[in-house]
N, C-alpha and C positions, 0 to 999 in steps of 0.2 A: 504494500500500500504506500501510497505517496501522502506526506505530510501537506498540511492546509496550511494554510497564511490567517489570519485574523479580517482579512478584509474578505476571503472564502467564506469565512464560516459565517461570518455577520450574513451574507446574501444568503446562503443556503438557509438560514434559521429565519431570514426574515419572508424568504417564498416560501419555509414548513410552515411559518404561521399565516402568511396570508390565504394559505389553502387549507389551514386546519389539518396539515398532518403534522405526524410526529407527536411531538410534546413539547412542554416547557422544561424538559431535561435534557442536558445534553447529552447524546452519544456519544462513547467512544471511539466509533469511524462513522461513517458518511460519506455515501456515493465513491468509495472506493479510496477514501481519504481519512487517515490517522489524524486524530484529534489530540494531542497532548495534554498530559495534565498545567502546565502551564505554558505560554508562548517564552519566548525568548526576551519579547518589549516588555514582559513583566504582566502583561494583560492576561485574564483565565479564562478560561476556553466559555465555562461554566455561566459565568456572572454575561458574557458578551452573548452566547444563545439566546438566554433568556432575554436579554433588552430588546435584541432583533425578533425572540420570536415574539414577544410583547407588542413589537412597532407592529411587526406584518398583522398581528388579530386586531390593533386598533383600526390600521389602513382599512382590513375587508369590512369591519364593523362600520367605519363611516360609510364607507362605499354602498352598503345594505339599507343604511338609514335615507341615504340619499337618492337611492334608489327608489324606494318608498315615498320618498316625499315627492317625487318628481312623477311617479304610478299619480298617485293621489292627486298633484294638482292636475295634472292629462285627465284625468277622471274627471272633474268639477269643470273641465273647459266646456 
């Protein structure tokens, strides 16, 4: 397996959250890539999942909301 970079894993955690896979935990590999226990810049693999998978569930959640709001006014035109 090939090690990840920190700007990897952030994108990956942030499309598992915006599609509702995965979890709010990190894996130890992904899509064929070694996750370490911590990076090299001193950042944890762990703590940087969770914020991206955290961004991508807010992103689909507004995008839901606004979807809805915009069904809804289309409906009252």
């Amino acid at each position: 397996m090939v090690p990840i970079t920190p700007d990897q894993l952030y994108e990956f955690a942030y499309q598992a959250g915006l599609r509702g896979q995965e979890s709010m935990t990190c894996p130890s590999s992904y899509r064929g890539y070694v996750i370490p226990e911590i990076f090299s810049s001193g950042e944890i693999p762990q703590k940087l999942w969770r914020v991206a998978y955290a961004e991508g569930l807010e992103q689909y959640a507004t995008y839901m909301v606004q979807g809805e709001e915009d069904a809804a006014r289309d409906w009252q035109d």
